[in-house]
C-alpha positions in Angstrom: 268.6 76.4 50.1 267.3 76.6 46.5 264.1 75.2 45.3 265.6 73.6 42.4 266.9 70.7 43.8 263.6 70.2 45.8 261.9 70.8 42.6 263.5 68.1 40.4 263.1 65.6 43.2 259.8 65.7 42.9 259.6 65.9 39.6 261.9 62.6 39.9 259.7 61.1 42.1 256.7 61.4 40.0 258.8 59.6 37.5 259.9 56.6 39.0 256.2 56.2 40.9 254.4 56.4 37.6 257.3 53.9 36.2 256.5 51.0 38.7 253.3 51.5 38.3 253.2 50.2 35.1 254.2 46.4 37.2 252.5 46.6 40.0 249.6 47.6 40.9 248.5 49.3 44.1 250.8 49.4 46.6 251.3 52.7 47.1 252.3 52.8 50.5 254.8 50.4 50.3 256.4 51.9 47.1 256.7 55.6 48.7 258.7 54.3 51.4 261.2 52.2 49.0 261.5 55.9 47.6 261.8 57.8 50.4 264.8 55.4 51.7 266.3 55.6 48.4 266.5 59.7 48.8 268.0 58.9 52.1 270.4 55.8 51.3 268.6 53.9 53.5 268.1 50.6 53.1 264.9 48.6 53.5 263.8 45.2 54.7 260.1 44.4 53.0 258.2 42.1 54.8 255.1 39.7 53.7 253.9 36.4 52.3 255.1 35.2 48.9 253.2 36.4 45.8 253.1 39.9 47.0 255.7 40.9 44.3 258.2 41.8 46.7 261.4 41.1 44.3 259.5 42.4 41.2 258.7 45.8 43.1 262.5 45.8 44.2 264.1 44.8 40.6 261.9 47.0 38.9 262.9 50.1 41.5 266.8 49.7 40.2 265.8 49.9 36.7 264.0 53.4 37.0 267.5 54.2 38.7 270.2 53.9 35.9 272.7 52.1 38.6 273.9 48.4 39.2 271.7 46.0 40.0 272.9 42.5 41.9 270.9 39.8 43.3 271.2 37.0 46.4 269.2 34.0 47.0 269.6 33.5 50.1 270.0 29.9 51.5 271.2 27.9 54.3 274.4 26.6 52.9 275.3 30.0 51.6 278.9 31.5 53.3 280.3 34.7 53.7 282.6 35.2 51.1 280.1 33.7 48.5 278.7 37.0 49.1 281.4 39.9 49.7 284.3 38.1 47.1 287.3 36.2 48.0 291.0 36.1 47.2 292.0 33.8 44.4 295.7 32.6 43.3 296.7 34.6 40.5 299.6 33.2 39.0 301.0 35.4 35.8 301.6 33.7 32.6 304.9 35.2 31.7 306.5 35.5 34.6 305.3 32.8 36.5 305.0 35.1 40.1 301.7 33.5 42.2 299.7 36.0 43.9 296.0 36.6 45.7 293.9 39.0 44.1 290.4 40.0 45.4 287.3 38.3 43.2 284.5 40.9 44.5 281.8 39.2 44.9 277.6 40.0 44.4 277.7 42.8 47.0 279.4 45.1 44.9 276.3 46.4 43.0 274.6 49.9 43.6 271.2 48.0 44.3 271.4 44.5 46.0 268.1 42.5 46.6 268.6 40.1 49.3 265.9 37.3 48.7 264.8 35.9 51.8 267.6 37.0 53.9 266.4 34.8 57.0 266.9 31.7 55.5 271.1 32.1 55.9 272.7 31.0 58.7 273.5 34.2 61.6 277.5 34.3 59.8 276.0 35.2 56.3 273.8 37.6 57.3 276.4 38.9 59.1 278.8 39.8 56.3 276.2 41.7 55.3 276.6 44.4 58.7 279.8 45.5 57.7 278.8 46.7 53.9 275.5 48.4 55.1 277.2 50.9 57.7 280.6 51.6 56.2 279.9 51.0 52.8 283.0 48.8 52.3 284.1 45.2 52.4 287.6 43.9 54.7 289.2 40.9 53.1 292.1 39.5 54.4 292.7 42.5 55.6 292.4 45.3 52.8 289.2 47.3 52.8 287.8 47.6 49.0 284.6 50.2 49.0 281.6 49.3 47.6 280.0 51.2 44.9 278.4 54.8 45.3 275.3 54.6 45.6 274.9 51.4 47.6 271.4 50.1 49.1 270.7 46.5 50.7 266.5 46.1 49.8 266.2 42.9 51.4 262.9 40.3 51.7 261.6 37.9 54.6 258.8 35.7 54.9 257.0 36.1 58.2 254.7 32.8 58.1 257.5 29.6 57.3 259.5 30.0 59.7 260.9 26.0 59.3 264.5 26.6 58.3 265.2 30.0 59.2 267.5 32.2 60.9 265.8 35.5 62.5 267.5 38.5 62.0 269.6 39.8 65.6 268.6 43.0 66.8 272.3 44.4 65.8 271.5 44.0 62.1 267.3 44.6 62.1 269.0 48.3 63.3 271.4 48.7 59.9 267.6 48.8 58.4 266.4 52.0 58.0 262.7 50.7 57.4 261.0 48.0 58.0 258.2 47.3 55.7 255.3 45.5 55.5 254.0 44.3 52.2 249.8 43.8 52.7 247.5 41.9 50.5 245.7 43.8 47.7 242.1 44.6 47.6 239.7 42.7 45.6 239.8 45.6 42.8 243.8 45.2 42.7 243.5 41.8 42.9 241.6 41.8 39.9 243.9 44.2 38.0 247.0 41.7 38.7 245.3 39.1 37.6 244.4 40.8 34.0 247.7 42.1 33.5 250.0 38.9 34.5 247.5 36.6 32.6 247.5 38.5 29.1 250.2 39.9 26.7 253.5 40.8 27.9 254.7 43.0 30.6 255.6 46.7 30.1 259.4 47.5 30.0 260.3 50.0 32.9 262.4 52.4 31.6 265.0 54.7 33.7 264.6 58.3 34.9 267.8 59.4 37.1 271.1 58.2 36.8 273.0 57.7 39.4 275.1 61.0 39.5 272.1 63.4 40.0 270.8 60.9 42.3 273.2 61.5 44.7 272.6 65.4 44.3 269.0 64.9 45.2 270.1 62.6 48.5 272.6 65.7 49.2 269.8 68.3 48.5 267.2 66.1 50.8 269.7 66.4 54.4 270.2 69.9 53.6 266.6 70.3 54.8 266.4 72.6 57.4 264.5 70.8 61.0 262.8 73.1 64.2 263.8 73.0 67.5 260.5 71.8 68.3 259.9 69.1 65.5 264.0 67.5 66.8 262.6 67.4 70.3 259.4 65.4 69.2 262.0 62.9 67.2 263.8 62.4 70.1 260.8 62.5 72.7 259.4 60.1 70.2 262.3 57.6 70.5 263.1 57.5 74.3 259.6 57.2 74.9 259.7 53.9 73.8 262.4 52.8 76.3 261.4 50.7 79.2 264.4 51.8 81.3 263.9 55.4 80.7 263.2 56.6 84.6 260.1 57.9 83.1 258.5 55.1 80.8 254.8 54.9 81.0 253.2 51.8 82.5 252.0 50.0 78.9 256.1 50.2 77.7 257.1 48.9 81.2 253.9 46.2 80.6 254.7 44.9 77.1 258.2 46.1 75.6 261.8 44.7 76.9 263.7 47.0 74.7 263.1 50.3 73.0 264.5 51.8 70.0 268.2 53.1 70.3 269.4 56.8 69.0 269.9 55.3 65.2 265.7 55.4 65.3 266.5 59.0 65.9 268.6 59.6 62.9 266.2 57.5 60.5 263.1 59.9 62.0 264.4 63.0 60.5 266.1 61.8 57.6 262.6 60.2 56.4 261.0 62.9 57.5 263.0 65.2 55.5 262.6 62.6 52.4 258.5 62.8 53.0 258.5 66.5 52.7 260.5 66.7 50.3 258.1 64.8 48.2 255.7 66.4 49.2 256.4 69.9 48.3 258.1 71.2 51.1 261.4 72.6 51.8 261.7 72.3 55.9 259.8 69.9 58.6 256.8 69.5 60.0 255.6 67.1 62.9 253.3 65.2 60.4 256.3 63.9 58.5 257.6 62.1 61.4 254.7 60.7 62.5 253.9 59.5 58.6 257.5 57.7 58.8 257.0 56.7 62.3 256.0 53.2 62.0 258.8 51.6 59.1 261.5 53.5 61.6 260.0 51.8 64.6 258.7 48.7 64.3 261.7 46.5 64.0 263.6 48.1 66.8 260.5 48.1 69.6 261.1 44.2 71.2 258.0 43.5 73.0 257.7 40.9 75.7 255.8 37.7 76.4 253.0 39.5 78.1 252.1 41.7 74.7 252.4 38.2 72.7 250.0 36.8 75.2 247.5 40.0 75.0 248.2 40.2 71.0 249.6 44.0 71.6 251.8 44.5 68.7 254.9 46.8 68.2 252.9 48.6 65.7 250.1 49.3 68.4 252.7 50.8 70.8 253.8 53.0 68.2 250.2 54.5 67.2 249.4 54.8 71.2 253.0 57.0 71.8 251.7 59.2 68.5 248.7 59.2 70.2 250.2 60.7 73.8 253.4 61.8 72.6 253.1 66.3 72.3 255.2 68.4 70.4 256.7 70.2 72.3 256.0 68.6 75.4 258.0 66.5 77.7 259.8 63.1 76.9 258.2 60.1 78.4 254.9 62.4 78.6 251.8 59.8 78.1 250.9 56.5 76.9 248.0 54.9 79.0 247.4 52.0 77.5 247.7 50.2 74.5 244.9 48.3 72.5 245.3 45.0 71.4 245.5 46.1 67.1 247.6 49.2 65.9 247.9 50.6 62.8 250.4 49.3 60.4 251.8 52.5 59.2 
């Protein structure tokens, strides 16, 4: 394939990391992964304790996209059709003639930002499956397809869990990342407070429109992948099964259910989206181990005895890097497991 493409996408990228930069500070982590899924049209669950500027980082990555950008509060006594639209009685002036037409509701938006998705009842959040897989909306049975692009970035508090509704397993999947928003350090800290407490916040200002971003997304799965680095994907995945007939001991010790063939997919296409950015025009092993965690740690369920011995999904994932070869067999490794794991 041509360099161009590659090229601009990186130039691109530059672009929009040295836009949100100008509102938030640090973070850098976190914001690379919102871009890589964005190359990918992925979408994103971000994941931390309020005042981590979750919705600003989120609001302020539409605006260096020149797209739609729609927003949900989530609450308990929001419905399903408060979100997708619903048919309304048109009735025509002249004529008189009554009919339903189809009020679209917030979903159709290029960029949605689901606040605090887990505080919606399970038939909410469901509405949501539907739009984040086919890309479309059924009401009253008429499909009506949602904008191109289309990304749900949604946000969850992990510590107040009074009130809430935890994600199912079916919908955690539709997420291509899971995300995990940390606290500053001391340095950033004191940056955020400077620039929140004085003057006015800069304006972020967009750099792709929403035509060429598509061409970059199609330019990023035309990325060629090895034998070899497909195998390690998929070695990668099973070996987090516990009913795989060759699981090692710590997955049969701690995890009840492993990640399904969708982790697969999300692997390479973030993979593919990571060396892209980083100057590279096929894909290595260190590209799937750099997305490994956000692709993994929402689909690994661990059991009561790793809640017990404080062994996290995340630490499962950095043992199987650990163990798991390129190149060699699926299911190969994994000891043991310590108690704290890298979060990615």
């Amino acid at each position: 394939m041509s360099n161009a493409p590659l090229l601009r996408l990186r130039e691109v990228h530059g672009q929009m990391k040295q836009e949100l930069a100008k509102v938030i500070v640090g973070q850098e982590e976190v914001v690379e992964q919102l871009l890589m899924a964005v190359l990918t049209r992925g979408h994103c669950l971000l994941v931390g304790v309020p005042g981590l500027a979750k919705t600003l980082m989120i609001s302020s990555l539409a605006k260096t996209m020149d797209l739609d950008f729609g927003r949900i509060q989530f609450t308990p006594d929001l419905m399903p059709s408060d979100i997708t639209g619903t048919e309304l009685l048109h009735i025509d002036p002249d004529s008189g003639d009554r009919t339903f037409r189809f009020a679209p509701g917030p979903l159709f938006t290029n960029v949605l930002l689901a606040d605090e998705i887990n505080r919606t009842p399970p038939k909410t959040q469901a509405a949501l499956l539907e739009s984040m897989v086919e890309r479309q909306v059924t009401s009253a049975g008429t499909t009506h397809q949602l904008p191109d692009p289309f990304f749900v970035l949604a946000t969850q508090n992990p510590i107040e869990q009074e009130g809430t509704y935890p994600l199912p397993e079916a919908q955690l999947d539709r997420f291509m990342f899971m995300i995990q928003v940390g606290y500053p350090s001391a340095e950033e800290e004191r940056e955020i407070l400077k620039r929140t407490t004085s003057g006015s916040m800069p304006e972020v200002q967009s750099v792709v429109s929403g035509e060429e971003l598509r061409a970059l997304q199609d330019a990023v799965r035309e990325i060629p992948v090895s034998d070899e680095v497909l195998d390690f994907a998929v070695q990668l995945t099973r070996n987090t099964r516990v009913r795989a007939g060759d699981a090692a001991d710590a997955v049969r010790e701690f995890v009840t259910w492993g990640a399904g063939p969708r982790a697969g997919q999300f692997l390479l296409l973030g993979a593919k989206a990571h060396a892209a950015i980083h100057g590279r025009d096929y894909v290595a092993s260190e590209d799937i181990r750099a997305v490994a965690h956000p692709v993994l740690r929402h689909r690994i369920v661990t059991n009561f005895s790793a809640q017990a011995e404080g062994v996290t999904s995340d630490a499962i994932i950095s043992r199987l890097l650990e163990t798991t070869q390129v190149g060699g067999s699926v299911g190969a490794g994994l000891p043991g497991v310590a108690s704290q794991g890298s979060q990615g």
